[in-house]
N, C-alpha and C positions, 0 to 999 in steps of 0.2 A: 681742115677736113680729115687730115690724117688722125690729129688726135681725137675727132668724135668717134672715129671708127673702132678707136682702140680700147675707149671706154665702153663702148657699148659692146663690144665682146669681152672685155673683163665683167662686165655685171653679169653678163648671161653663162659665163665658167662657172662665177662664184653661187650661181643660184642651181645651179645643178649640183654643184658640192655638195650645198645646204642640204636638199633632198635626197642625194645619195648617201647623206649622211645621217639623215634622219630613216632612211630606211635602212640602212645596217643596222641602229639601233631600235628598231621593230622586231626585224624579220632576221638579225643575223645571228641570234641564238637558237637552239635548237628546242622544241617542247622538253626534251627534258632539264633545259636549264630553265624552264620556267617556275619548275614548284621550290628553286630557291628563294626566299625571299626575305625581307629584312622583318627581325620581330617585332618591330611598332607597326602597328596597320595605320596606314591614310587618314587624315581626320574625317573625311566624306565617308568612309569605310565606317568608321568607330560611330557616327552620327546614324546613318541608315540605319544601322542595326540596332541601336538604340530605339527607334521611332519604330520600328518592327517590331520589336518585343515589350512595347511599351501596351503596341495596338493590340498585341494577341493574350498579353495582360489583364485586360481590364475584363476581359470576361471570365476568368478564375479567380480573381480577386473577390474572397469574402466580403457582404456587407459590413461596414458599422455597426457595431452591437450585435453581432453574431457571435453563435457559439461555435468556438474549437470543436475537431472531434476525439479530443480526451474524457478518456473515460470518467465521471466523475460518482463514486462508491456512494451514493446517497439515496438511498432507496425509496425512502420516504416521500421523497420531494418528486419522483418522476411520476409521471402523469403518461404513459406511454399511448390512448387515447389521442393528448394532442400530438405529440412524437409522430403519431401516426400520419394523422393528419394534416404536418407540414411537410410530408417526406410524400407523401401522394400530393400535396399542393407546389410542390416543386418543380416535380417530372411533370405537371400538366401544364404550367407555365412554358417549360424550356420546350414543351414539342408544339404550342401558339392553337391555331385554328387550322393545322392540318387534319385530314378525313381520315380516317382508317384506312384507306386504300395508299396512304403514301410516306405509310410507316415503314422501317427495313424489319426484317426482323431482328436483328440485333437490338432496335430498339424496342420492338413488343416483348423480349425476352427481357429488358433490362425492367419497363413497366410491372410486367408479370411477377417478376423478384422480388417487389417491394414488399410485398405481402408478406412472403414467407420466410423472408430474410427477419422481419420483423417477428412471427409466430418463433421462429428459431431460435432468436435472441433470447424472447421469453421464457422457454422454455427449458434453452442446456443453460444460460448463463444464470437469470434470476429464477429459476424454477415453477414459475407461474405458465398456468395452462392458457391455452389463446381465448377458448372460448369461456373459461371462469371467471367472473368477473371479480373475485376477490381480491383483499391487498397482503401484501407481506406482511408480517407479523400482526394478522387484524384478528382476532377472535369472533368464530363466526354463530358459538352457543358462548351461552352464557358458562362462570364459572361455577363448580359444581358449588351446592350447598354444604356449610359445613353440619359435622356429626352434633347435634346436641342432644341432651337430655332427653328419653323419650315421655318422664313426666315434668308438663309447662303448663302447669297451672296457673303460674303468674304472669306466664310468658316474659320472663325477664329477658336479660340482653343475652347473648352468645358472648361467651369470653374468649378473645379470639389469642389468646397466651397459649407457647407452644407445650408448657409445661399441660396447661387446660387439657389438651387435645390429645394426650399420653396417658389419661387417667387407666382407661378403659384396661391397660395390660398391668391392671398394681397389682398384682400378686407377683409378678418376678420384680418388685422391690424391696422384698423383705426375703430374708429364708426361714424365719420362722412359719410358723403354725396361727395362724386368728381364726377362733372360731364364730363362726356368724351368728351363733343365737347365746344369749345370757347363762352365763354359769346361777344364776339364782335369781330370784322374781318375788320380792316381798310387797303386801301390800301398803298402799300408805293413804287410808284414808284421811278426805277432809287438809288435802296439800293445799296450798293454796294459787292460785293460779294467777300472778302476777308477778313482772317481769324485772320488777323495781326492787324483788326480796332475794336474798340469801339465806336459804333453809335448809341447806346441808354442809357438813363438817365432820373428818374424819381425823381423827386422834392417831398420834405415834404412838397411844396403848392399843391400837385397832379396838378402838369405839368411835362406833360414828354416831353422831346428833343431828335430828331431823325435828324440823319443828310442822307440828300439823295443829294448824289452826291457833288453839291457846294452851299446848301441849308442847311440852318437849319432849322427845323418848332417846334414849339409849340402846344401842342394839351394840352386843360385843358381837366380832365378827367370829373369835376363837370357839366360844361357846353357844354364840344362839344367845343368848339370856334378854331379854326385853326390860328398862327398866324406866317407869318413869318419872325426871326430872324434877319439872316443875308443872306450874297451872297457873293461868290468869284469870280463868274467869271471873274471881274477884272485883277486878278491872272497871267490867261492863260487858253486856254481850255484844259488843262490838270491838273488845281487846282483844287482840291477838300477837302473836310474835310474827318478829317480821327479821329476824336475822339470828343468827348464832356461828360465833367461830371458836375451836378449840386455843387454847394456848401453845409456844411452838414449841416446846419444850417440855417433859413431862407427864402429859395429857393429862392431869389434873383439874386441871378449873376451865371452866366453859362461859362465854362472854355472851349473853343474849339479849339482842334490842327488840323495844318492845314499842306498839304502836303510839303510845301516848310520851315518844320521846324519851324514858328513862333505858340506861345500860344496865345491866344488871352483872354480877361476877358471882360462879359457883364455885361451890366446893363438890367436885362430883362423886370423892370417896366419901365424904360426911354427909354430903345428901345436904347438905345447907347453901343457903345464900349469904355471901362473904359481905358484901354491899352492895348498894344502887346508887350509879353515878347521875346526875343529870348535868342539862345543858342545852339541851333540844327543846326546841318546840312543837315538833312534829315526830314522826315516825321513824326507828333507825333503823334503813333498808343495808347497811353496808357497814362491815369489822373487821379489822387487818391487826396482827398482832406484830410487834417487834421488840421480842422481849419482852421487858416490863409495861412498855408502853400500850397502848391500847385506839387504834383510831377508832372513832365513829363517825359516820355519814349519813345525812340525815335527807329528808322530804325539807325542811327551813333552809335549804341550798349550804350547810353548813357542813366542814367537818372539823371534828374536838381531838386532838388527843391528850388522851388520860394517863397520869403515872397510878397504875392502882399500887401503888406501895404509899404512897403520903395522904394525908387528908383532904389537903385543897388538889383534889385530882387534875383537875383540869390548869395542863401546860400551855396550851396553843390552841386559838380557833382560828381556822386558816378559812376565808373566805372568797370567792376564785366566780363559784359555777354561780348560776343563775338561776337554775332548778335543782329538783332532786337529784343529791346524789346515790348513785348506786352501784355503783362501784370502786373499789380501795384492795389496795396489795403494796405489801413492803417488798423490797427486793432481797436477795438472799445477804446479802451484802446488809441490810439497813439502814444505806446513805439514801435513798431514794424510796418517797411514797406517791406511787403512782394511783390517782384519782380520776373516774369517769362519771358524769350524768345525764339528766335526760335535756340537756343541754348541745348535745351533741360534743362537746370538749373533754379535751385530754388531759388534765393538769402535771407535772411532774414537780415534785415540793421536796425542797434538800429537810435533811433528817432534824438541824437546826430552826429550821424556820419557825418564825414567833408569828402572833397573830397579826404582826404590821405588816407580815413579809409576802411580797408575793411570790407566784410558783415559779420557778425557775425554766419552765416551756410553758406555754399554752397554743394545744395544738388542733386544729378546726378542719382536717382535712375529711372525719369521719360527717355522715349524712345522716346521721338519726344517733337515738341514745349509746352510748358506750358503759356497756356493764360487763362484757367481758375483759380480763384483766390476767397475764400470765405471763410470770418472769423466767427466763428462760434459763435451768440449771447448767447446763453447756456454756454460754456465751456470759461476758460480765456486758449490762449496761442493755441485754437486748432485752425488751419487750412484746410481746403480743396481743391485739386489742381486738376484738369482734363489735361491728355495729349492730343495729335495730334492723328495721321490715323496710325503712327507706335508704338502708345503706349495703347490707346484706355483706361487707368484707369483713376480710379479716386483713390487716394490717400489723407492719413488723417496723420498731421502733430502734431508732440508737438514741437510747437515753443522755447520753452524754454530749452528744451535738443534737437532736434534738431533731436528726433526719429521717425520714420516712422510707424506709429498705426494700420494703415490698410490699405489695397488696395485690388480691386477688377476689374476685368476687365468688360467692361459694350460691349464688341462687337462693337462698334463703335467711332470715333472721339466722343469728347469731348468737346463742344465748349462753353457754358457758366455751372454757378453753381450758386444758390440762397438757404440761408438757407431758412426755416420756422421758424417766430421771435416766434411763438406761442406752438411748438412744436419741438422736435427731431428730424426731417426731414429735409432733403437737395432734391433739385431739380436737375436734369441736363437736357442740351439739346446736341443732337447730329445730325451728319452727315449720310451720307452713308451709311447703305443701307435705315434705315426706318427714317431717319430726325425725330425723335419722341423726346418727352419730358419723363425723366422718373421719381417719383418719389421713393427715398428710406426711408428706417426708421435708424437711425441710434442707436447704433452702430452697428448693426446685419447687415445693409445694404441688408437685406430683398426688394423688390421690392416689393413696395404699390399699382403702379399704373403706366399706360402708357398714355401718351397722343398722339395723332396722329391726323393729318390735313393736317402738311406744307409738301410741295412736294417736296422740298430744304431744303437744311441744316442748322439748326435753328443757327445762330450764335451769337444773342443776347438775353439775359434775363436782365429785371426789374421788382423789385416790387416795389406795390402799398406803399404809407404811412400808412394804417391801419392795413399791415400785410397779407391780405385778397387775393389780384391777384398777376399773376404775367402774365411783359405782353411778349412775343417771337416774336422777328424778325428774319426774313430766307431771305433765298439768293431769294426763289417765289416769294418776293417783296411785301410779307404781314404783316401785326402785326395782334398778335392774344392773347385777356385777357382769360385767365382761372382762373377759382375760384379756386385755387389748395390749397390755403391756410386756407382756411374759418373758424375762430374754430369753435369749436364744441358749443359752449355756445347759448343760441339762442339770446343772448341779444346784439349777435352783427348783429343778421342778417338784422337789421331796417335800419343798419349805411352803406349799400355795396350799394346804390343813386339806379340808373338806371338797375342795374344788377338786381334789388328784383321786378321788375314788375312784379304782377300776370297775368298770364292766357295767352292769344295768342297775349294781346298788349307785352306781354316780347320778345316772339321771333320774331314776327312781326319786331317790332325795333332790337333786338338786333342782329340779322339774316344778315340784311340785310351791304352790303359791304359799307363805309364811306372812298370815297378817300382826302387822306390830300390836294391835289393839285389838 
């Protein structure tokens, strides 16, 4: 008995302890020893909070395939429209099917923002008005029209070259003096008016040779004197001349193709004919001298060259074009005979070349006949070539590679070309619509200047031997000298004869019309 009693008062000591013991370490610190505590928090601690911020998570967590709100600089591509439209589709989602009575205001003020937060975006940031509907960089007229020609009578293309659209200020491209109307005006009946002949030549004795009809004349430029040549009418009333070119050296003897194919070679101080070469079958519209040699180019798509010093004249028939040719020029050099006809092609034929040989370029970039032809005394190996009515450029050649430099289209046929021996300038004259002369600067091809007078389409040019005129003959049946050359230096202006008359005896005489015949 004694020992049940002793145990059951030791269990009931020791369970009192237990709880006394467990309330000292409750309640036997004081609050302020509470907010010490250990830095790892409880795993039940670190779990809760986890599952808390997991839940309050998901509803700021972006969609899948949602965009950032980084700015991205693409102007193009925004569409502010729909921008608009998902950013009002958003705020009407997140407030459901509450009434307007159960809005805060805070939230009818954030609603009411979307608006204008959007207008103001557009407005400082991309510059775009809220109520315009236009886009950035959209053009909302059209581009202006460019300046062209106010005569289009062909209505050809606009050249849209920057050089093209500079013409209009060419007087500050020169510091000389070009006068706009003709220093003299002779007449020249019975020209003949097709595009395939060569009927002006002017001599380093200043005589020029014009052939009209079945005539050749003489006109010295020194004295005026009128003299003439020769005459076919022998022939047939249907022989006529159809070329003549001076010798380059001399001015002596005068080379004249005549329509029924034969060349003919003068003596122009004896007044005699030295010989007549043939070799043609047709008409010889085209004469180029080189030295002793003599090309001829004919209507039989042929060209000959002739040694007129030996009997058996004919060296070379060089056979290329397909049609007429009508145009031929040695280079100053005499390695290179450059060839054009109504073939549309360029030939360029080395100085050797025999009748097996073919031309050393053949060039197809021009659109109609090539009868302008012009070596440039500035450059070695450059060229200049003028097309027909369906090509209307003028193009610039490197003879030596055989590339194409430059072209430009000038609005109108193309009928002769003369450099400037004095300066970088080439001349042209043309046809249809305004028969005008025009000059360029080259290589900019800038337009310097226009000339205007002839009422027909100017088909021939010459210049003077001092560099200074240059003379145009037109289908109107006139020749017309312009000072278009003149340089600038004044020491040459004493040496231009008749042209330098002061005062009203200049235009008095120079004015007035002088018919050859």
């Amino acid at each position: 008995v004694y020992t049940t009693l002793f145990q059951k008062q030791y269990q009931s000591i020791m369970t009192s302890n237990v709880v006394d013991f467990e309330d000292i370490l409750n309640n036997g610190f004081s609050d302020a020893n509470t907010s010490v505590r250990s830095g790892v928090r409880a795993r039940w601690e670190r779990k809760n909070d986890a599952e808390g911020c997991s839940s309050s998570s998901d509803s700021r967590k972006p969609p899948l395939g949602g965009l950032s709100d980084r700015f991205i600089p693409n102007r193009a591509a925004m569409d502010m429209e729909k921008c608009s439209a998902s950013i009002v589709s958003s705020a009407e989602e997140s407030i459901g099917d509450r009434t307007d009575s159960e809005f805060s205001e805070a939230e009818e003020d954030t609603i009411n923002s979307v608006a204008s937060d959007l207008s103001e975006y557009k407005s400082s940031l991309l510059g775009i008005d809220n109520d315009s509907k236009s886009r950035i960089l959209s053009f909302a007229e059209k581009a202006p029209a460019p300046k062209g020609d106010t005569v289009n009578n062909l209505q050809v293309l606009y050249s849209a070259s920057t050089s093209s659209r500079k013409n209009k200020s060419s007087t500050k491209l020169v510091s000389r003096h070009i006068p706009s109307a003709p220093t003299r005006i002779l007449d020249a009946p019975d020209l003949l008016d097709d595009y395939y002949l060569n009927l002006l030549s002017w001599s380093d004795t200043n005589v020029l040779a014009v052939a009209l009809s079945q005539t050749v004349y003489l006109w010295n430029a020194e004295t005026g004197q009128i003299d003439e040549l020769c005459n076919v009418e022998s022939e047939g009333p249907d022989a006529h001349i159809s070329s003549v070119s001076w010798i380059q050296e001399g001015g002596g003897h005068l080379a004249v193709g005549t329509s029924w194919g034969k060349t003919m070679l003068w003596d122009v101080h004896a007044q005699k004919q030295l010989r007549k070469m043939d070799g043609h079958t047709d008409r010889v519209g085209a004469l180029s001298w080189n030295r002793h040699i003599l090309s001829s180019g004919g209507r039989d798509n042929l060209i000959i060259n002739h040694d007129v010093r030996i009997a058996e004249h004919k060296t070379a028939t060089l056979s290329s074009h397909t049609q007429e040719v009508c145009g031929l020029a040695w280079s100053p050099d005499g390695l290179t005979l450059a060839s054009g006809a109504n073939d549309n092609k360029l030939c360029l034929w080395d100085a050797a070349a025999s009748s097996s040989s073919r031309p050393r370029f053949e060039l197809t970039d021009h659109q109609a006949a090539v009868k302008a032809l012009a070596w440039s005394p500035h450059e070695r190996n450059l060229l200049a070539t003028g097309g027909g009515t369906a090509d209307r450029c003028i193009k610039f050649w490197n003879t030596q590679s055989g590339a194409m430099l430059n072209s430009i289209d000038t609005g109108s046929q193309v009928c002769a070309l003369q450099w400037n021996p004095h300066e970088k300038e080439i001349l042209s004259s043309h046809g249809f619509a305004r028969n005008q002369l025009c000059l360029w600067k080259y290589p900019t091809m800038a337009k310097v200047k226009e000339l205007e007078g002839h009422t027909a389409r100017v088909l021939h040019m010459a210049t003077s031997p001092d560099g200074s005129s240059v003379v145009s003959a037109a289908a109107d049946e006139t020749l017309r000298f312009w000072d278009v050359f003149a340089p600038p230096s004044k020491s040459h202006t004493g040496k231009r004869g008749a042209s330098d008359v002061p005062g009203g005896a200049k235009s008095k005489k120079l004015s007035r019309t002088m018919h050859i015949r």
